[in-house]
C-alpha positions as CSV (number, residue, x, y, z in Angstrom):
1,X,-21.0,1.8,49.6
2,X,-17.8,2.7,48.2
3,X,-17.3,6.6,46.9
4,X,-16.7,7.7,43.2
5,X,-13.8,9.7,42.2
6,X,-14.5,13.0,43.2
7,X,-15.8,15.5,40.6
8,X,-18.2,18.5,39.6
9,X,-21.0,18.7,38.2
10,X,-21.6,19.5,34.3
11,X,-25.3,18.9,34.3
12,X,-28.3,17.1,36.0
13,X,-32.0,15.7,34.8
14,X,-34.4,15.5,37.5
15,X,-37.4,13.2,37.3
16,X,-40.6,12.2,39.6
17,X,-40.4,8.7,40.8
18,X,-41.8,6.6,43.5
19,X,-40.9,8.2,46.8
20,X,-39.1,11.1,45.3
21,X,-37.1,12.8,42.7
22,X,-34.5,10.7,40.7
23,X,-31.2,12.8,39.9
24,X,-29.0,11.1,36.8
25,X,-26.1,13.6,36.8
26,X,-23.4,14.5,34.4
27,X,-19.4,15.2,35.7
28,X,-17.2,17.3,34.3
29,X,-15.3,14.7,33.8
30,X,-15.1,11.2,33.7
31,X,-16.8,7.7,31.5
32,X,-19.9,7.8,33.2
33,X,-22.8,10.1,34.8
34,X,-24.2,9.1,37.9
35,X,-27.9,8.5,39.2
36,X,-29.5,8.4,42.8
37,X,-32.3,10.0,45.0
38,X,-32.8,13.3,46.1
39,X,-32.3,12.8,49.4
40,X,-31.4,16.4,51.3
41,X,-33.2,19.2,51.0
42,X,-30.9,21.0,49.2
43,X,-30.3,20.7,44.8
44,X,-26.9,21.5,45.1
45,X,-26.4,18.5,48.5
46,X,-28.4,16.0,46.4
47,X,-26.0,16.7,43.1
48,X,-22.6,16.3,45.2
49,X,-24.8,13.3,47.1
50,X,-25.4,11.9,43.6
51,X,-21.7,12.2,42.2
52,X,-20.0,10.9,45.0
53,X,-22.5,7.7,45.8
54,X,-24.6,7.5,43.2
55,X,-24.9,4.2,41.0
56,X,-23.0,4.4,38.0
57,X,-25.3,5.4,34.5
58,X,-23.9,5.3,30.9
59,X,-22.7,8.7,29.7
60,X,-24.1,8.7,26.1
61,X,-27.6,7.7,27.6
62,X,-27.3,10.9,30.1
63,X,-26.3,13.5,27.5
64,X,-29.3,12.6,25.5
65,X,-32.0,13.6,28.4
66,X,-33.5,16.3,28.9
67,X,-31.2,19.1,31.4
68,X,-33.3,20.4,33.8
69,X,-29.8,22.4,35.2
70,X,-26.4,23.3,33.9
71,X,-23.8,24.0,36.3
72,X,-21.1,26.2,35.8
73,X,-17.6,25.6,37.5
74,X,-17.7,28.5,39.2
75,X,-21.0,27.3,40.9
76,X,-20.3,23.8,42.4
77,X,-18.1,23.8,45.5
């Protein structure tokens, strides 16, 4: 699995799916948001899970879900 560039989060949409909660989440910078599993037990280790190995999801399709968090820069490590 190779990494994406590294980055902060902007925003993420959570949603219920088989097994678990599905994280599509927006950079602060960058073509594309990303989407993957919440996996840790932690919002903020699944987000930074999610932007560094997440599959790659189109940016105009993530900024028109619902946000279920904004992040401000101050707030993501």
């Amino acid at each position: 699995m190779s990494a994406n560039n590294p980055n902060k989060a902007k925003q993420v949409s959570w949603f219920n799916g088989c097994g678990g909660r599905i994280g599509v989440v927006v950079g602060q910078e960058g073509e594309h948001a990303y989407i993957g599993s919440a996996l840790r037990h932690s919002e903020e280790e699944d987000v930074a899970h999610i932007l560094a190995y997440g599959a790659r999801f189109p940016l105009e399709a993530a900024l028109l879900l619902p946000v279920s968090r904004y992040f401000i820069e101050a707030e993501v490590q």
